[in-house]
TORKOL-4160 file (C-alpha; in steps of 0.2 Angstrom, whole numbers, padded with zeros to 4 digits, m for minus):
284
<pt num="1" X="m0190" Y="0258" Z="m0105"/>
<pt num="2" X="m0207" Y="0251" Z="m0114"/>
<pt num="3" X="m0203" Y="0262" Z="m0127"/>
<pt num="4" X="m0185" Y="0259" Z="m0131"/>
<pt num="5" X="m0192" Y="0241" Z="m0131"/>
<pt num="6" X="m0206" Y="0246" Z="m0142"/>
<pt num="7" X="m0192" Y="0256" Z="m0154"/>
<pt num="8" X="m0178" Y="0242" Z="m0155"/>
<pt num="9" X="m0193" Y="0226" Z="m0159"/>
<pt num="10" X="m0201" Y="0241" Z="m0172"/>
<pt num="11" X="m0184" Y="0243" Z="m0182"/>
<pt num="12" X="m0178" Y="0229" Z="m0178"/>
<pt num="13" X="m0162" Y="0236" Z="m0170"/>
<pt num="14" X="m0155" Y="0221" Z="m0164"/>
<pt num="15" X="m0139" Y="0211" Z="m0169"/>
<pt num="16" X="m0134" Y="0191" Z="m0169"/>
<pt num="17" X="m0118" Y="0187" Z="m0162"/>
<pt num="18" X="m0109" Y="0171" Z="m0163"/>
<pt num="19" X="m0100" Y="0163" Z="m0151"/>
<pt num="20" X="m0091" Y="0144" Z="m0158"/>
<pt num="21" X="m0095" Y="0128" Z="m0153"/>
<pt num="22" X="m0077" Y="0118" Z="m0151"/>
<pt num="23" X="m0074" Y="0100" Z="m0160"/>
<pt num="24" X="m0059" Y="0095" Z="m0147"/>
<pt num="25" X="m0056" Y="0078" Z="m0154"/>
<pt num="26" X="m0057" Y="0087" Z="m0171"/>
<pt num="27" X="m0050" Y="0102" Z="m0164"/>
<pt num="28" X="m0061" Y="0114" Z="m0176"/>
<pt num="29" X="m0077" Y="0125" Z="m0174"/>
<pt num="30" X="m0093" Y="0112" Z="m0177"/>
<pt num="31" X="m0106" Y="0125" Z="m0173"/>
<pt num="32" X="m0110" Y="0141" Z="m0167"/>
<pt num="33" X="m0120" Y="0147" Z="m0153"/>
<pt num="34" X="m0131" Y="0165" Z="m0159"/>
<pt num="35" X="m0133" Y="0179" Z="m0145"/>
<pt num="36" X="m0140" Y="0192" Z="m0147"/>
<pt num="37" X="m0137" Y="0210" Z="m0143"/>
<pt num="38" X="m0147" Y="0226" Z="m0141"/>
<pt num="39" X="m0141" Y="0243" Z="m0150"/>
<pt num="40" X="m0123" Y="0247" Z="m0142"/>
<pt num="41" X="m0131" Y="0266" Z="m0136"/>
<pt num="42" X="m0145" Y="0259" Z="m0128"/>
<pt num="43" X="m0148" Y="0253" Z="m0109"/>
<pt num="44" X="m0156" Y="0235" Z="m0116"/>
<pt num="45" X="m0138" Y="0233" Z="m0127"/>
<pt num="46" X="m0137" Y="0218" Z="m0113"/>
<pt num="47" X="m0146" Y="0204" Z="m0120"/>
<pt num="48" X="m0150" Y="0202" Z="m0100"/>
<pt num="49" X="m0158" Y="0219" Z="m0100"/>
<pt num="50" X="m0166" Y="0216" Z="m0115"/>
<pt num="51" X="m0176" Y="0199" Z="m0112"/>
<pt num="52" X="m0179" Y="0204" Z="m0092"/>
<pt num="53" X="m0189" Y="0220" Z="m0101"/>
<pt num="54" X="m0196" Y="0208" Z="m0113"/>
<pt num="55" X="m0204" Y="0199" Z="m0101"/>
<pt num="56" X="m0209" Y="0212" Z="m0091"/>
<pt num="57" X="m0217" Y="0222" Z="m0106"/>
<pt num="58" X="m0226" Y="0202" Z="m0111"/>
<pt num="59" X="m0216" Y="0202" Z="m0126"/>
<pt num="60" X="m0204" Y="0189" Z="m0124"/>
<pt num="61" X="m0214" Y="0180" Z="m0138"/>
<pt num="62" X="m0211" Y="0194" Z="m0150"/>
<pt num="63" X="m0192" Y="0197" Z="m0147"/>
<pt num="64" X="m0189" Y="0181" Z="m0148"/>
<pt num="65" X="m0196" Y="0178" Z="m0166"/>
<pt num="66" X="m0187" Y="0193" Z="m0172"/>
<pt num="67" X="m0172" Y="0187" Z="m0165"/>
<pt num="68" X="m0174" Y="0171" Z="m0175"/>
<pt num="69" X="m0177" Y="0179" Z="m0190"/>
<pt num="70" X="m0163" Y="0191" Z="m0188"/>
<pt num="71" X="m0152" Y="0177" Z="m0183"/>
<pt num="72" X="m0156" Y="0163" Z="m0197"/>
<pt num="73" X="m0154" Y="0179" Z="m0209"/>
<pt num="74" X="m0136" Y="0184" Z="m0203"/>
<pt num="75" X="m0133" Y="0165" Z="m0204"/>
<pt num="76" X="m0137" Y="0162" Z="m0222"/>
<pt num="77" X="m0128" Y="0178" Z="m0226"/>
<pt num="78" X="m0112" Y="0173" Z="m0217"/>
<pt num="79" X="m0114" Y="0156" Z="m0226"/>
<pt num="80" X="m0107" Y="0147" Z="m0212"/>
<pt num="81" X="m0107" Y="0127" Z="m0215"/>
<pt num="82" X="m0105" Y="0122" Z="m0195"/>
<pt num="83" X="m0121" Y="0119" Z="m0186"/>
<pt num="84" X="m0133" Y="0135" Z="m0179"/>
<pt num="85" X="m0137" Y="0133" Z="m0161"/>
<pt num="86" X="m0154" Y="0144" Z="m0157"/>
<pt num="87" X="m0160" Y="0151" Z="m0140"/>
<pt num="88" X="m0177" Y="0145" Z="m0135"/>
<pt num="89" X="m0187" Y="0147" Z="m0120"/>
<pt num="90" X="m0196" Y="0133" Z="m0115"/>
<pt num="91" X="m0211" Y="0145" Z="m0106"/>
<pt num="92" X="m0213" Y="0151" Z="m0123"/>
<pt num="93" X="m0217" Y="0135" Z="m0130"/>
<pt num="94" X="m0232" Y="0134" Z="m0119"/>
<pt num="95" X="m0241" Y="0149" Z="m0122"/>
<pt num="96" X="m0253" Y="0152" Z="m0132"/>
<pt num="97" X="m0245" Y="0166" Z="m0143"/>
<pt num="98" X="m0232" Y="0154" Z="m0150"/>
<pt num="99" X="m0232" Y="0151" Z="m0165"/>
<pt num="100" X="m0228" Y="0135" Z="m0174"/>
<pt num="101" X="m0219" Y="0132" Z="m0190"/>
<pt num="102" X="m0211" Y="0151" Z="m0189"/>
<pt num="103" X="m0195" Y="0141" Z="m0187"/>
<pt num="104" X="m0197" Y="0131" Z="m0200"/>
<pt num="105" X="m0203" Y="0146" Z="m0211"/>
<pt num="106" X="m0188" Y="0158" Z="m0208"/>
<pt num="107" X="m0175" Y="0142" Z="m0214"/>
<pt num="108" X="m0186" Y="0142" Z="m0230"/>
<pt num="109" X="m0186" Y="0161" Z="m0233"/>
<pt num="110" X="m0167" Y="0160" Z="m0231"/>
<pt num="111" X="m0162" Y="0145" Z="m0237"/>
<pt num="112" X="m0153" Y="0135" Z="m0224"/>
<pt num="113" X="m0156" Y="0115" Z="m0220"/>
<pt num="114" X="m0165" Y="0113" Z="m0203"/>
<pt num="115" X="m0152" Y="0099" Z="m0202"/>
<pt num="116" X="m0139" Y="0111" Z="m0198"/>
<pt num="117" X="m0149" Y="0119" Z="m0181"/>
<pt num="118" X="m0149" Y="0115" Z="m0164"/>
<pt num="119" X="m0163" Y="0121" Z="m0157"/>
<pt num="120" X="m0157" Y="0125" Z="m0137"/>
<pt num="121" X="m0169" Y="0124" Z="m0123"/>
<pt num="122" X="m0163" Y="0138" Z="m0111"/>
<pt num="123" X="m0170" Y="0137" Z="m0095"/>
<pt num="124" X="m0173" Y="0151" Z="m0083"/>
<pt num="125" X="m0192" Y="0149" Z="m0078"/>
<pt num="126" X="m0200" Y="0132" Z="m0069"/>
<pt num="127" X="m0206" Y="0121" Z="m0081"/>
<pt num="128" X="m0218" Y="0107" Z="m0075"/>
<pt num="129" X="m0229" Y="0102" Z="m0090"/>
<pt num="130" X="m0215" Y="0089" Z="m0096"/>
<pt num="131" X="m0230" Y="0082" Z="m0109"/>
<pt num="132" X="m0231" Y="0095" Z="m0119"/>
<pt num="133" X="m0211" Y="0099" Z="m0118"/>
<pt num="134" X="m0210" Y="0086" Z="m0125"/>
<pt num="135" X="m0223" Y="0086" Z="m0137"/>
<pt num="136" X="m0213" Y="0103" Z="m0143"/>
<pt num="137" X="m0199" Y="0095" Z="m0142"/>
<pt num="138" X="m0205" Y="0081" Z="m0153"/>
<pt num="139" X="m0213" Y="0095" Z="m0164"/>
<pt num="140" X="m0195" Y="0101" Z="m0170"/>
<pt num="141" X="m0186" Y="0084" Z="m0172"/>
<pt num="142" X="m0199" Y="0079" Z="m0183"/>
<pt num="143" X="m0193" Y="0093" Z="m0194"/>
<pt num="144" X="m0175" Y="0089" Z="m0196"/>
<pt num="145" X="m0169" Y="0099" Z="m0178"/>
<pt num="146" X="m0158" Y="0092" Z="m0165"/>
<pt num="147" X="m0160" Y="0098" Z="m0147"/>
<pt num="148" X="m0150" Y="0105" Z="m0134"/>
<pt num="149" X="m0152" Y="0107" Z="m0115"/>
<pt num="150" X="m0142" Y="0122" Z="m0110"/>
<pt num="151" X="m0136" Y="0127" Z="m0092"/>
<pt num="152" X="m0139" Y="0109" Z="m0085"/>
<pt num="153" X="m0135" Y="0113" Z="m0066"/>
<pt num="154" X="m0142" Y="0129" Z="m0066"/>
<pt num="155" X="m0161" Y="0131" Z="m0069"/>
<pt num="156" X="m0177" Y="0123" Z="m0057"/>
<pt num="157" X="m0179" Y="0105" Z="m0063"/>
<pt num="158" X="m0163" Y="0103" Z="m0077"/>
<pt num="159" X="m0161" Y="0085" Z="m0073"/>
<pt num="160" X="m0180" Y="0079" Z="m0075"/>
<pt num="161" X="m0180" Y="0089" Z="m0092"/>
<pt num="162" X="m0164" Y="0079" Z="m0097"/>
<pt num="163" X="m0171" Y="0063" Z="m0092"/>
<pt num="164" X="m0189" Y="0069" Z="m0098"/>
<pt num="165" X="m0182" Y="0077" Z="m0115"/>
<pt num="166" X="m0168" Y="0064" Z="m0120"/>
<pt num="167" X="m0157" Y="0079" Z="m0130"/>
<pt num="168" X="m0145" Y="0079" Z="m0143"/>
<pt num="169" X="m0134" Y="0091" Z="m0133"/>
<pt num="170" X="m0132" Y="0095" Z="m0114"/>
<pt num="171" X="m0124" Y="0109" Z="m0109"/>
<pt num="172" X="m0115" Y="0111" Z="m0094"/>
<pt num="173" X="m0117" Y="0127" Z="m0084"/>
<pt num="174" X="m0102" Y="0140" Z="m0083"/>
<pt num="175" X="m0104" Y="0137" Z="m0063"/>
<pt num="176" X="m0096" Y="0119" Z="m0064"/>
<pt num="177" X="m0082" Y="0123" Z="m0076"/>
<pt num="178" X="m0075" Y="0138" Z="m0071"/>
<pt num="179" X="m0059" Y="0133" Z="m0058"/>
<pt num="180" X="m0062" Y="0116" Z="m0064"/>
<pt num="181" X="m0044" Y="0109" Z="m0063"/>
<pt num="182" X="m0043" Y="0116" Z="m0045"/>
<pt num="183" X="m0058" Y="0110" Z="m0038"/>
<pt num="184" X="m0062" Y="0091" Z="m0035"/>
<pt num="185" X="m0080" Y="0093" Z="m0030"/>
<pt num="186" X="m0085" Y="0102" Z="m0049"/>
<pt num="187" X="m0074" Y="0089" Z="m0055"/>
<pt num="188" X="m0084" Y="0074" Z="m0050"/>
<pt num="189" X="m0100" Y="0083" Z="m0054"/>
<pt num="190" X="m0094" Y="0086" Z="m0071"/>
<pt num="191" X="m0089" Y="0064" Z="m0075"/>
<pt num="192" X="m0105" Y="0062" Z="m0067"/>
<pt num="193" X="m0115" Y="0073" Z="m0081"/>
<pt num="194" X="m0102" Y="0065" Z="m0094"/>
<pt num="195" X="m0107" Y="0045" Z="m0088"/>
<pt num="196" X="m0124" Y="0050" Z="m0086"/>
<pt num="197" X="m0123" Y="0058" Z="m0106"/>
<pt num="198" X="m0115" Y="0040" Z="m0112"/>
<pt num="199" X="m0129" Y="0031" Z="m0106"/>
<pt num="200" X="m0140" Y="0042" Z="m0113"/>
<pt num="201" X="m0131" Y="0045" Z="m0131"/>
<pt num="202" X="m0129" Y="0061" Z="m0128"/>
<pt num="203" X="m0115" Y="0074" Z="m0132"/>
<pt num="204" X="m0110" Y="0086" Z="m0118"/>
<pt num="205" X="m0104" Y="0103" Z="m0120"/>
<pt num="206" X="m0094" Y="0111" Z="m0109"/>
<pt num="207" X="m0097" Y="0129" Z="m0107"/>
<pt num="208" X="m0088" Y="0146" Z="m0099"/>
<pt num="209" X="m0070" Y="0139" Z="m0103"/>
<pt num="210" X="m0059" Y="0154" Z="m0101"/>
<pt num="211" X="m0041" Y="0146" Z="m0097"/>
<pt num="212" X="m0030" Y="0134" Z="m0104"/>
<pt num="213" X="m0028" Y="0125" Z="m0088"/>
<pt num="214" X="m0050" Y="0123" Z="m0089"/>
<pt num="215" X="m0047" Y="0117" Z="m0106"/>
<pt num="216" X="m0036" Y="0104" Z="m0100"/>
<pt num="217" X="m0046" Y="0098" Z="m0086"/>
<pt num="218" X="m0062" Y="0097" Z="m0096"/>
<pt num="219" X="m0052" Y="0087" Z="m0112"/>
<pt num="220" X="m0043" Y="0075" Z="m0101"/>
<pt num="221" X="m0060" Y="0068" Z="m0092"/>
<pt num="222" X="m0066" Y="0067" Z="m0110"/>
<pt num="223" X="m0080" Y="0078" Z="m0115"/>
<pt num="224" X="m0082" Y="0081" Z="m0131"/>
<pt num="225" X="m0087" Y="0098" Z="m0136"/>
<pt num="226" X="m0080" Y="0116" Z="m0129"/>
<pt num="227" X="m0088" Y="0135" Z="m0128"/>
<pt num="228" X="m0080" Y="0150" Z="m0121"/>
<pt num="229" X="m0071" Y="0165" Z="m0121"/>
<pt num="230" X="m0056" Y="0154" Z="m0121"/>
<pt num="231" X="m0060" Y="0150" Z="m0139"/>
<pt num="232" X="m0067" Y="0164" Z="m0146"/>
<pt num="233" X="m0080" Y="0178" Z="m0137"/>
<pt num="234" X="m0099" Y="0180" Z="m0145"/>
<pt num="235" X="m0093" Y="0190" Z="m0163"/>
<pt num="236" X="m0105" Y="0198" Z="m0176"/>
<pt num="237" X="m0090" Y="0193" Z="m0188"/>
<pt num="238" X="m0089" Y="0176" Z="m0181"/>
<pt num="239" X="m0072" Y="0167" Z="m0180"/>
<pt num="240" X="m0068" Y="0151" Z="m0194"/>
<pt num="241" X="m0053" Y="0145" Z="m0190"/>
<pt num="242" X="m0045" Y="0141" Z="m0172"/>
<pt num="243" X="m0029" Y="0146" Z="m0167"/>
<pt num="244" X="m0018" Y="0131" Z="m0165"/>
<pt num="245" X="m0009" Y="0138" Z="m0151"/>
<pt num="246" X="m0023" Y="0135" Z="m0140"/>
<pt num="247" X="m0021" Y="0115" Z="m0142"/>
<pt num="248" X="m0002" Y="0115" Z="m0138"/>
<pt num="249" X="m0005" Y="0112" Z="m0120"/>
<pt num="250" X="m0017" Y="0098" Z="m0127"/>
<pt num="251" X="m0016" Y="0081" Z="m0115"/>
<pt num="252" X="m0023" Y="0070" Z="m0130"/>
<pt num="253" X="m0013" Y="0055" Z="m0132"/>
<pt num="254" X="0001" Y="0062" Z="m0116"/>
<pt num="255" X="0000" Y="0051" Z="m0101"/>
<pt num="256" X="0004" Y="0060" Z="m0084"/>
<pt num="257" X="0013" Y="0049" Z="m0073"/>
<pt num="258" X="0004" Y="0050" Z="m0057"/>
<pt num="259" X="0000" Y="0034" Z="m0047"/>
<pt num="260" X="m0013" Y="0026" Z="m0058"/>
<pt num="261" X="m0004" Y="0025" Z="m0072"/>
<pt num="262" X="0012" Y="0016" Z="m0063"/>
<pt num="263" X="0000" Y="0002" Z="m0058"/>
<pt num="264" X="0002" Y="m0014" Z="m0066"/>
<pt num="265" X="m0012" Y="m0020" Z="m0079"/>
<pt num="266" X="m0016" Y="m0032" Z="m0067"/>
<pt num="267" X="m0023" Y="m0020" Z="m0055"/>
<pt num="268" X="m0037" Y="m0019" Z="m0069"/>
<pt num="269" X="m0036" Y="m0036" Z="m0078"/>
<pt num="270" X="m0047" Y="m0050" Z="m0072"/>
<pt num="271" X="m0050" Y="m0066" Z="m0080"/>
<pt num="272" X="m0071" Y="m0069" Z="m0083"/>
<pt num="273" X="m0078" Y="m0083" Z="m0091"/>
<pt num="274" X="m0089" Y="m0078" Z="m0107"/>
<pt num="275" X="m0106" Y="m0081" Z="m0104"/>
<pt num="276" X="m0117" Y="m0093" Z="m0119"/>
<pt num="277" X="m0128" Y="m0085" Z="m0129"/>
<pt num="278" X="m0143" Y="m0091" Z="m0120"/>
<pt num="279" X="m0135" Y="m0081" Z="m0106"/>
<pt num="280" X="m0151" Y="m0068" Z="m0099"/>
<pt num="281" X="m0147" Y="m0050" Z="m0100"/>
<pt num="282" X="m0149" Y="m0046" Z="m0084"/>
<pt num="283" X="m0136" Y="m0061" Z="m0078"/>
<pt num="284" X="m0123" Y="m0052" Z="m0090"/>
């Protein structure tokens, strides 16, 4: 296995797929997320495999550079306009063999705006040294990056490195929104992540949606932003356009009529008297 590993990072046998990123207000693709995947013939084709021998071997921090290369390369060839979302482990950020700048180098070599990448912070290690997260973190806004927190629910401590990180992005795991529309307990998790996001500016992303009825549960709460197989599957020859079809069960300006909405509007009105100017915050 070392030296299949050895072979695929030497030659650099590894392909960038994209996966989109889902506008549903727009309804449109506004990014893509790049994943990679081993030679089709070999037992690390699975980009699990692949980064579990990776680690194993200590060269995580190798693959992943090649596979930023590789990636950023394939992106500027593809001349995709919508934004680049790129994998990165947040242990690799604190080790000594990372490298700072590469980054920043690759989009130069190949011409892309670092305006257009979303540098994603997956998580699958525990992370305690939040200072210098989020000194990285402040390392790659500084050079025109936003940031994303991806399988929030899912790793050791995704909450503190929300409220630690302040991202651009949050990315709910699969876990919460799969059966979605049937199961009231991952439904209330997932508003809770959406009010939590509003306070904090942030977009959410709802990954893993794989039918139309998720879809529909995840647009009618109100979150913004859609990834998965229901959209479009991780592509070497990404997707551009969306099929329209998928929208026609859309619940965007359709009202059910279920007991809330035959209430009166008195149920929510209330008469408040407007506070003066002088009026402290906190009283308001």
């Amino acid at each position: 296995m070392h030296n299949e590993l050895i072979a695929i990072l030497g030659d650099q046998k590894l392909t960038p797929h994209f996966q989109p990123i889902v506008s549903l207000a727009q309804k449109k693709i506004m990014g893509y997320e790049a994943l990679i995947r081993g030679p089709y013939d070999s037992p690390l084709h699975s980009p699990l495999n692949l980064f579990a021998a990776a680690e194993r071997f200590d060269l995580s921090a190798k693959l992943e550079f090649i596979c930023r290369e590789i990636t950023i390369k394939r992106y500027a060839d593809l001349n995709i306009n919508e934004k680049l979302f790129i994998n990165v482990s947040p242990s690799l950020l604190l080790q000594p063999k990372f490298k700072k700048g590469e980054t920043l180098r690759f989009l130069k070599v190949f011409g892309v705006d670092p305006r257009s990448v979303v540098i994603e912070l997956t998580e699958h290690q525990p992370t305690d040294d939040y200072g210098l997260m989020r000194e990285a973190v402040s390392h790659y806004r500084n050079m025109g990056f936003e940031i994303a927190l991806d399988d929030l629910g899912a790793g050791y401590s995704g909450l503190r490195l929300w409220s630690e990180l302040l991202p651009d992005y949050v990315k709910i795991d699969k876990h919460f929104i799969q059966k979605l529309d049937k199961d009231p307990v991952k439904l209330n998790f997932v508003k809770s992540i959406l009010s939590m996001a509003t306070a904090l500016n942030c977009q959410v992303i709802a990954e893993g949606i794989e039918t139309a009825d998720e879809f529909k549960a995840i647009e009618k709460i109100g979150i913004a932003y859609a990834q998965g197989y229901y959209f479009g599957k991780p592509m070497a020859a990404p997707i551009e356009k969306l099929d329209n079809s998928l929208f026609a069960t859309s619940h965007a300006g359709h009202y059910e009529p279920n007991l809330f909405s035959l209430r009166k509007a008195s149920y929510l009105a209330r008469y408040i008297k407007a506070g003066s100017s002088k009026t402290a915050i906190s009283e308001a």
